[in-house]
C-alpha positions as CSV (number, residue, x, y, z in Angstrom):
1,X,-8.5,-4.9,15.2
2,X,-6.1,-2.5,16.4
3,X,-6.2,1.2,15.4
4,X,-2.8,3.7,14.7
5,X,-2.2,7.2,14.4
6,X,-1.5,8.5,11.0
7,X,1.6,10.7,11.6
8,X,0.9,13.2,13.7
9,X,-2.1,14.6,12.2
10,X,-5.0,12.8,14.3
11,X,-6.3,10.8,11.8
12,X,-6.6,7.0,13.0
13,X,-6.3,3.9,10.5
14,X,-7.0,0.0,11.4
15,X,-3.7,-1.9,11.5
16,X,-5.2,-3.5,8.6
17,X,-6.5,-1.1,6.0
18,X,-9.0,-2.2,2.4
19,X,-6.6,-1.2,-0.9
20,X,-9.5,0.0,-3.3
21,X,-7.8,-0.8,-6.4
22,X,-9.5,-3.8,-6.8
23,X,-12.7,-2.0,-6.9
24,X,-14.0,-0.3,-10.2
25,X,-11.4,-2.3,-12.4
26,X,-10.5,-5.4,-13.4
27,X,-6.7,-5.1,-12.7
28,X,-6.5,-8.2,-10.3
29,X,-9.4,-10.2,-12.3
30,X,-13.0,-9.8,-12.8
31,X,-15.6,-9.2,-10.0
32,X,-19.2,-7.7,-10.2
33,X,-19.5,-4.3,-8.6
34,X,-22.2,-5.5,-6.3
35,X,-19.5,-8.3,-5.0
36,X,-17.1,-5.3,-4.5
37,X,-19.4,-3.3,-2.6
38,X,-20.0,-6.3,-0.5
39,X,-16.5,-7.0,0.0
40,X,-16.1,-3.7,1.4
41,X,-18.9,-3.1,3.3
42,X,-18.1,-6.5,5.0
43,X,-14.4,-4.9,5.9
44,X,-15.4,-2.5,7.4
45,X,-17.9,-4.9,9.8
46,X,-14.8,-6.4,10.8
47,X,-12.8,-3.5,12.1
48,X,-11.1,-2.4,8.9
49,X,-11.8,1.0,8.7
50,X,-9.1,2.6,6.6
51,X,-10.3,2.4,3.1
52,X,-7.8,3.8,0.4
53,X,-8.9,4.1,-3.1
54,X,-7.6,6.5,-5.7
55,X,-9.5,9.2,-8.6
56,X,-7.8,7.3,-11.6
57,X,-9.2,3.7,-10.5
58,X,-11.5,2.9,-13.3
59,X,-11.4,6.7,-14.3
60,X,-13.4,7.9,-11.1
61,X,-15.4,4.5,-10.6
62,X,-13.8,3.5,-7.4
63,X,-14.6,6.5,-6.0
64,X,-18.1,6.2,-6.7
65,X,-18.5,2.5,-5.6
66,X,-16.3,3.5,-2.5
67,X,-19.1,6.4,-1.5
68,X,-21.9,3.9,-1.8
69,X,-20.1,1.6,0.0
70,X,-19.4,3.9,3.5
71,X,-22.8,6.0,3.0
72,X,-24.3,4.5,6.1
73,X,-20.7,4.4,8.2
74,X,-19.1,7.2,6.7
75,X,-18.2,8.6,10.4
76,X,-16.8,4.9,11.2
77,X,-14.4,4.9,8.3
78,X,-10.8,7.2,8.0
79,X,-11.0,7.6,3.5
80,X,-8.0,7.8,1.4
81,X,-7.7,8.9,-2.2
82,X,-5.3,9.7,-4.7
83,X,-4.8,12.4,-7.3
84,X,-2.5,13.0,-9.7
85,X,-3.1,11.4,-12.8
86,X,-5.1,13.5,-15.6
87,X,-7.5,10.7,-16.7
88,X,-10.1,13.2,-17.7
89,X,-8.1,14.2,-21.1
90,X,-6.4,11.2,-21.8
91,X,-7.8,7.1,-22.6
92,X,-6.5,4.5,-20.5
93,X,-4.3,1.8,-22.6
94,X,-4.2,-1.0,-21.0
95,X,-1.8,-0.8,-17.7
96,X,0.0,1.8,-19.0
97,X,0.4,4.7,-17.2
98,X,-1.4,8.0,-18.0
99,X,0.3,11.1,-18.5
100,X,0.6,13.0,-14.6
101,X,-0.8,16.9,-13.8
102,X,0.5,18.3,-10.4
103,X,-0.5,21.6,-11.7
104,X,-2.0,23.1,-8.3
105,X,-5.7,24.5,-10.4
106,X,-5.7,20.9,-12.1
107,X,-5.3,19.4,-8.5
108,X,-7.9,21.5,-7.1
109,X,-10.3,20.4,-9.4
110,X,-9.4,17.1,-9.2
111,X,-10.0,17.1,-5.6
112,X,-13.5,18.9,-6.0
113,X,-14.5,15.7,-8.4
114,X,-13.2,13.5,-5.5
115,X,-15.2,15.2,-3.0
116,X,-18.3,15.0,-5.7
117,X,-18.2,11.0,-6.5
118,X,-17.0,9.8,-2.8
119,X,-20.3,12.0,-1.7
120,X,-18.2,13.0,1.0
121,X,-17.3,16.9,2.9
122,X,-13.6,15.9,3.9
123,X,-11.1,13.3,2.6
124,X,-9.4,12.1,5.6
125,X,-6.2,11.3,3.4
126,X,-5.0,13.0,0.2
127,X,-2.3,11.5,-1.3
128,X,-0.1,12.6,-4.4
129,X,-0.2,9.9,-6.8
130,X,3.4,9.0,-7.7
131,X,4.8,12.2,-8.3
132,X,8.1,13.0,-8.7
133,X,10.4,14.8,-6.5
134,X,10.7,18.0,-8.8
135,X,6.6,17.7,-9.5
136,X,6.2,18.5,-5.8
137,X,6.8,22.1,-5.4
138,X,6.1,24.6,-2.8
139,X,3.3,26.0,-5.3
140,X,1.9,22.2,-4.8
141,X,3.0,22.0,-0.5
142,X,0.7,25.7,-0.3
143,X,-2.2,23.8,-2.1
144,X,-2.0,21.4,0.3
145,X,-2.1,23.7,3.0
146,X,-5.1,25.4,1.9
147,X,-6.9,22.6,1.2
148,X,-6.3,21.4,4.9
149,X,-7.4,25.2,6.1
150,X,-10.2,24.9,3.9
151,X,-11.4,21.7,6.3
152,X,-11.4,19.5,2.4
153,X,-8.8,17.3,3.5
154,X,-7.4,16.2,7.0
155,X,-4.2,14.6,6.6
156,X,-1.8,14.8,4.0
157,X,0.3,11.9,1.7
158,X,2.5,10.5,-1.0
159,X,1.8,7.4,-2.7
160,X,4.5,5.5,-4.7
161,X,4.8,3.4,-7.5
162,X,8.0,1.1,-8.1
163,X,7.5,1.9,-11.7
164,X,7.6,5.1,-11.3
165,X,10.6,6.5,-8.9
166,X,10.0,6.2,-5.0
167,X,13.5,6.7,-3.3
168,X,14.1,10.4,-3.4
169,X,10.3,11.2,-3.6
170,X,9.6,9.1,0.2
171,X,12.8,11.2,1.7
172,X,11.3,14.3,0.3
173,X,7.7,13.4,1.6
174,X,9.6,12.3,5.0
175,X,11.7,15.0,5.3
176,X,9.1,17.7,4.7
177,X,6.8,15.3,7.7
178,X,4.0,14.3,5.3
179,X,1.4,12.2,7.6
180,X,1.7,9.1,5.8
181,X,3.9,7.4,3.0
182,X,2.9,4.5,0.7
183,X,4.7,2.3,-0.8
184,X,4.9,-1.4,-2.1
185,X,7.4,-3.2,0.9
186,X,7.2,-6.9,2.3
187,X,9.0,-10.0,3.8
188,X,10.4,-10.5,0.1
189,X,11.1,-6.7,-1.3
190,X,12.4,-4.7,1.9
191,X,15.0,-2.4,0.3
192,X,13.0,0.8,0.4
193,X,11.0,0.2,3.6
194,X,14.0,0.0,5.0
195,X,15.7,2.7,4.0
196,X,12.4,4.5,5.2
197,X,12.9,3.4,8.3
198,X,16.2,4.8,8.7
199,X,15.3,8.1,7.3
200,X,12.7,8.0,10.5
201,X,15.4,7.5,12.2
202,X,17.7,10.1,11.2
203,X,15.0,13.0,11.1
204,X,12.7,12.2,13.6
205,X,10.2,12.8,10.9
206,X,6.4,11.7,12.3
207,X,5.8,10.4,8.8
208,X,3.4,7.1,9.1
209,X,4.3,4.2,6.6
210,X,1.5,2.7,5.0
211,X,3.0,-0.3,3.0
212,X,0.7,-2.0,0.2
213,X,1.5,-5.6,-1.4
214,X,2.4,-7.2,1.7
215,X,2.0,-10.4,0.1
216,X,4.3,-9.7,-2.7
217,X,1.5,-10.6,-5.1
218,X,-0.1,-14.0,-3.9
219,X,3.1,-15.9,-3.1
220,X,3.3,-15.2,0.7
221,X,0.0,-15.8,1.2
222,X,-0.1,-18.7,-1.7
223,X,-2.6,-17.6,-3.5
224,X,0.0,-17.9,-6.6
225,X,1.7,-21.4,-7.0
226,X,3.8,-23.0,-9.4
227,X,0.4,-24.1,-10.4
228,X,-1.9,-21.3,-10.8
229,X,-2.7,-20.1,-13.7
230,X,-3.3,-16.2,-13.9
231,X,-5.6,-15.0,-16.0
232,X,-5.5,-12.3,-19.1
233,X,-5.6,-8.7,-17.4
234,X,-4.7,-9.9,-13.6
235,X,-1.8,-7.7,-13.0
236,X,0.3,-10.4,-11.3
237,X,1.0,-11.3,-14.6
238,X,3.7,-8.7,-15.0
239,X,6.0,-9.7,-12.4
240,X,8.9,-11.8,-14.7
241,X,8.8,-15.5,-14.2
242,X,12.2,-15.6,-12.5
243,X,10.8,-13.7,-9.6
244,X,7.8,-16.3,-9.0
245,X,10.4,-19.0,-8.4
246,X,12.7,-17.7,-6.6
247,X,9.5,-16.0,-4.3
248,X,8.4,-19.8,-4.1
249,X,11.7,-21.0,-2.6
250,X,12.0,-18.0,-0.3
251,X,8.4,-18.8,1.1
252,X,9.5,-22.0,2.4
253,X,12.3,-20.5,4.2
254,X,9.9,-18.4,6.1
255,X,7.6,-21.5,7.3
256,X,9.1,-21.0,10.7
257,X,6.6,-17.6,11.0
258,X,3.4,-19.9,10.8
259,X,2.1,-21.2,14.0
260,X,-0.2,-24.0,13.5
261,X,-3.7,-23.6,12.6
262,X,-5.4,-20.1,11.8
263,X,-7.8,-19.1,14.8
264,X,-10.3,-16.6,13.7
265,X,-9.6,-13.2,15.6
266,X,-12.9,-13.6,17.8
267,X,-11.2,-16.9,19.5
268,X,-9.7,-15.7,23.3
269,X,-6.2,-16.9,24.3
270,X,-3.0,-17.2,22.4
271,X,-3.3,-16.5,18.4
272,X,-2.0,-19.2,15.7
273,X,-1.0,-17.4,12.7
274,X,-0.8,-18.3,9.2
275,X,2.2,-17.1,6.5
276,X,-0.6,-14.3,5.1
277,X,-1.1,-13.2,8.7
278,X,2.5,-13.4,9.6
279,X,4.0,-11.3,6.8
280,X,1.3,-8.5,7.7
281,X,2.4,-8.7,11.5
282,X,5.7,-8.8,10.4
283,X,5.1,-4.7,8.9
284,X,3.1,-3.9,11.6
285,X,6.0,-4.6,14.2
286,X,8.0,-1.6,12.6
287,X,6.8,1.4,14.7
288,X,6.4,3.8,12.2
289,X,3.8,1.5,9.9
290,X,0.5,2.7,10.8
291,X,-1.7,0.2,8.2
292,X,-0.6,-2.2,6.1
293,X,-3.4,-2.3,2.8
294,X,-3.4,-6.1,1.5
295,X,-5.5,-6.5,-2.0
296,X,-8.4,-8.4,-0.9
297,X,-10.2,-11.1,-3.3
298,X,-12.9,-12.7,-0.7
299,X,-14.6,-12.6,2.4
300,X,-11.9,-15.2,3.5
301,X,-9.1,-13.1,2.7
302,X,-10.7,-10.4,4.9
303,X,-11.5,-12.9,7.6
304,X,-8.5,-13.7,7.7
305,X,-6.1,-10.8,7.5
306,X,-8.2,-8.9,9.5
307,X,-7.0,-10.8,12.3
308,X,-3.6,-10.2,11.2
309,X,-3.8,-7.4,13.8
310,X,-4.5,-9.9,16.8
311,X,-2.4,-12.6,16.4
312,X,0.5,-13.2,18.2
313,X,3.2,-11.1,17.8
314,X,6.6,-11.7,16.1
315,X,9.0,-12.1,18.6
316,X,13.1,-10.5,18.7
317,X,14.5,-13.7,17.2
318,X,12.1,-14.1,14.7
319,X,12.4,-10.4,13.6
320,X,15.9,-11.0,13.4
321,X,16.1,-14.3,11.5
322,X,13.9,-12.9,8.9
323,X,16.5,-9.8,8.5
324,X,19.6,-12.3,7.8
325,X,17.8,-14.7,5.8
326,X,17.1,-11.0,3.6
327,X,20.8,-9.7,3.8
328,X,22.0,-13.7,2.9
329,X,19.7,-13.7,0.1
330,X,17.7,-16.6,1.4
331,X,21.1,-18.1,0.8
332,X,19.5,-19.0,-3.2
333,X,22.6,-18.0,-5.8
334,X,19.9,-17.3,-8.6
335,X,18.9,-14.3,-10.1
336,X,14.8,-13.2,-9.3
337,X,14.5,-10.5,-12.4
338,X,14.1,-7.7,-9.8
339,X,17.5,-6.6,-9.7
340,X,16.8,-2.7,-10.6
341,X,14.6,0.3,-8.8
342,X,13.1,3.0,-10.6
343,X,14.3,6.3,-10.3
344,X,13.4,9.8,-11.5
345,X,16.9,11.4,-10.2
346,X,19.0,9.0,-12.5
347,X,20.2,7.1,-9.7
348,X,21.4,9.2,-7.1
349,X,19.3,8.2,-4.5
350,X,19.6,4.7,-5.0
351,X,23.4,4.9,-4.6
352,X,23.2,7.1,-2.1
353,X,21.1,5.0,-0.2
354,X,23.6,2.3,-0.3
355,X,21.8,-0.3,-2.2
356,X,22.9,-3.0,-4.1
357,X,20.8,-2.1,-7.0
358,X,20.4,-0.5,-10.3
359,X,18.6,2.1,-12.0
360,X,16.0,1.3,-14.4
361,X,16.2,2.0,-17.8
């Protein structure tokens, strides 16, 4: 495992970080709690030591499991959490999301309960949970500030949701040097990140990019199929059916990133790499991605994504063969469903971006 530098604030992440939604709900299929603290504890044996979970995961359960988990390593591992969402006043329905408070006294508190069920003195990462661009105000930036003086929180970040509006918010959280932005970008969805990247560019904003979903929900790393079957409450479910088969034809245009058999990352000499590893090695070759944050099901999946970080490389060409197969459209004339980006400006960043999309409804 290889370790980054979370913007410029000193924190370091594994190239490889453990997304903690899966733990404490049942959004990507059952699991016992004992098999999630299990799964995490055997992360971080392998070298993951980034763990990112959020206050509104199971309404504060997460959290909990998460400071059981890292009791005994807490010094070992670099914690992310999330706040945002007001959970405490309002029931959950379903996958629907719960109304937002960026109030700065409700964010305090919420923090305080963070610091209480995670058992912890510091979080390492404090990320704004999808809030919009006019919900992050300079009352909210001086919070933030404070709460870093105050020695509660070391590093500072925004977390996005596609559902929610993530253009204008990641500029903002760029512009203004946040240590670390989240969002959902891989092989198959690369409009944002990219765009990200070339506000890096154009600002020579420190802010790290921590992308999530790098497997665009089981088909890179084929854990959906034409065959599978997902069950009720997996949250796979919601991507529209067009998307899974156009995602299936893509993935076989990408075979060329696989080398051979997977090699586990203890093996010396020149790493094999499989699709799942390749299209986490693919993130991590943009410099300003400090962790990518897969969604881990099994011991396997962290066995072998772990090692995402020592396989071989991509290499110039292939880098640039992925990015025209993207701008040809992996040359399939077919429409995948995802034709539209949220957007809580009406638009305006998407078309000022230059993208060939629309704004959601």
């Amino acid at each position: 495992m290889e370790y980054r530098e979370l913007g410029d604030s000193g924190v370091e992440v594994s190239e490889v970080g453990f997304g903690a939604w899966v733990v404490g709900t049942d959004w990507w299929g059952d699991r016992s709690e004992e098999d999630a603290l299990e799964m995490v504890r055997y992360a971080v044996e392998q070298g993951i030591t980034y763990v990112d979970t959020g206050d509104v995961y199971g309404h504060g359960r997460s959290e909990e499991l998460i400071g059981e988990a890292i009791a005994d390593v807490r010094e070992d591992v670099t914690l992310a959490t999330k706040v945002g969402y007001d959970f405490y006043n309002n029931p959950q329905a379903g996958h629907g999301e719960l109304p937002k408070e960026m109030d700065t006294e409700y964010l305090r508190e919420a923090v305080e309960r963070s610091l209480e069920r995670l058992d912890v003195d510091a979080i390492d990462v404090l990320q704004l949970h999808n809030a919009n661009v006019e919900e992050i105000t300079p009352d909210v930036l001086e919070l933030l500030d404070e709460l870093e003086e105050e020695g509660k929180i070391r590093a500072r970040g925004l977390a996005l949701g596609p559902s929610i509006g993530w253009l204008a918010e990641g500029d903002f959280a760029i512009e203004r040097e946040f240590d670390s932005v989240q969002l959902v970008w891989n092989v198959l969805e690369q409009e944002v990140g990219n765009h990200f990247l070339e506000t890096i560019a154009e600002t020579g904003s420190s802010t790290s990019l921590v992308p999530r979903v790098p497997h665009s929900s089981g088909i890179l790393n084929e854990q959906v199929t034409p065959e599978t079957e997902l069950g009720e409450g997996d949250h796979r479910g919601f991507r529209p059916d067009e998307w899974y088969e156009t995602g299936w034809e893509k993935l076989e245009k990408l075979r060329f990133l696989e080398r051979a058999e997977p090699r586990s990352a203890d093996e010396s000499g020149e790493r094999e790499r499989t699709m799942a590893q390749a299209s986490i090695a693919w993130l991590l070759s943009h410099e300003p991605v400090a962790s990518v944050t897969p969604t881990f099901r099994t011991t396997d999946d962290v066995d072998e994504w772990a090692a995402a970080s020592d396989v071989a490389k991509l290499s110039d060409d292939e880098m640039a063969r992925v990015a025209d197969l993207y701008e040809a459209g992996f040359d399939i004339d077919r429409d995948d469903g995802m034709d539209s980006l949220r957007s809580s400006v009406g638009g305006e960043d998407i078309q000022s971006a230059g993208l060939d999309k629309l704004a959601a409804d």
